[in-house]
N, C-alpha and C positions, 0 to 999 in steps of 0.2 A: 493702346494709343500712346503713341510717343508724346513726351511733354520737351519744353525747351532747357527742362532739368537735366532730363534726360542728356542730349547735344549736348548739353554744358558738361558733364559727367564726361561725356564721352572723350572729347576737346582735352580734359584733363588727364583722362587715365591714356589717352595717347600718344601724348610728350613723349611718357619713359621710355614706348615702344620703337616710337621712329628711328631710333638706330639702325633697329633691326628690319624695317623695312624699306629705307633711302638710301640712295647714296649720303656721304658726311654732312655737304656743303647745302643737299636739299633738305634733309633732314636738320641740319642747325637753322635754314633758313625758314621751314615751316614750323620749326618750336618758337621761333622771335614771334612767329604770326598770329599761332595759337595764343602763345603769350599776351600778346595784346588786346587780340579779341577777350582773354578771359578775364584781364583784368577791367574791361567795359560790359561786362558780363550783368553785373550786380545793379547798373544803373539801368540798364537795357538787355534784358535777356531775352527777350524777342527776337532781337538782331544779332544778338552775340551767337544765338542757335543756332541761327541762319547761316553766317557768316561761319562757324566752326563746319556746319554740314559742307558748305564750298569749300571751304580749305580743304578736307578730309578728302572728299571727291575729286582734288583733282591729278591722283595718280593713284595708277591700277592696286599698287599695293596698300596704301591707304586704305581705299576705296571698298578694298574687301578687307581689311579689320574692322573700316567700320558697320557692315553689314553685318559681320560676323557680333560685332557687340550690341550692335543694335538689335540683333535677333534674338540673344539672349534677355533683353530686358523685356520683349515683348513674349517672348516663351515663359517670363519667369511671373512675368503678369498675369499670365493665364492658370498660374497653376493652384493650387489650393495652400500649399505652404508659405505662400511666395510673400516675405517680410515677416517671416515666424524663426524666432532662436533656431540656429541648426541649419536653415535653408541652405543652400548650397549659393557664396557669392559669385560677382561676374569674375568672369576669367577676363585677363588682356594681351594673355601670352599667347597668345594662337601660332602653331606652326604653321610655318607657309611651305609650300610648294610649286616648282615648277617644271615645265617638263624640258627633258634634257637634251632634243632637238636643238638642231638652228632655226628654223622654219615656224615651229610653235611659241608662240606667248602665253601661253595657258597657265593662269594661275591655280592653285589648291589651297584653302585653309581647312584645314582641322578646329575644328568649332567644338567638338567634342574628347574626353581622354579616351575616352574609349572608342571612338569612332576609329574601324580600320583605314590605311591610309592604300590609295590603290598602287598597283604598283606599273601600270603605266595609266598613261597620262586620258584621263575620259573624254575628252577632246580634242585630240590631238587627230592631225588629217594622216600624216604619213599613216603606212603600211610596213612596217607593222609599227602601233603606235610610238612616241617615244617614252623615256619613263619618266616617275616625279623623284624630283630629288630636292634635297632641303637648301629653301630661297635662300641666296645673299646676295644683300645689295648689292649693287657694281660699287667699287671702288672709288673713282671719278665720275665724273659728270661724263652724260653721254654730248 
């Protein structure tokens, strides 16, 4: 079960990442936002989880890192090690992918290092599919 510690956590170790999954102007505009939310965090963390959970959610690429980090603290909850010297910490660096079509929006994270990455796109509708290749933001705003 996810706590609003959790959110909170997440809110933070996601700053550093948005570079790498926004454009510039969104990504500086959703760290002011995290930022704020986190700093009413301590008085209100009920609401500050809430409020990071919508922030994170409202673009695709966000939206799967935080799935992706949220899945880890729920996997890392279940396990028998899990808060023991040694455990293995959260990762925040996930690769993304996307496929290399005009027609598909298909995102991919890699959640694991060792998880192979495919090499074309598992969703993708063309025939034959397109492939994945390593996300970067757009440049500018769309």
């Amino acid at each position: 079960m996810l706590t609003d510690e959790d959110l909170i956590n997440a809110g933070k170790a996601a700053c550093p990442e948005l570079p790498k999954l926004l454009a510039p102007k969104t990504a500086q505009s959703l760290d002011s936002q995290l930022g704020s939310i986190l700093e009413r965090a301590q008085s209100n963390p009920g609401a500050a989880a809430d409020e990071i959970e919508v922030a994170l959610n409202q673009f695709p690429t966000t939206k799967l890192w935080l799935d992706a980090y949220l899945n880890q603290i729920i996997q890392g909850s279940r396990s028998k090690g899990a808060g023991l010297p040694g455990f293995p910490a959260i990762i925040t660096n996930f690769p993304i992918y996307n496929c290399d079509c005009d027609t598909c929006e298909e995102l991919w994270i890699q959640e694991l290092a060792n998880q192979p990455v495919p090499k074309s796109c598992p969703n993708c509708t063309n025939n034959p599919p397109g492939n994945l290749i390593p996300y970067t933001p757009p440049a500018t705003e769309p």
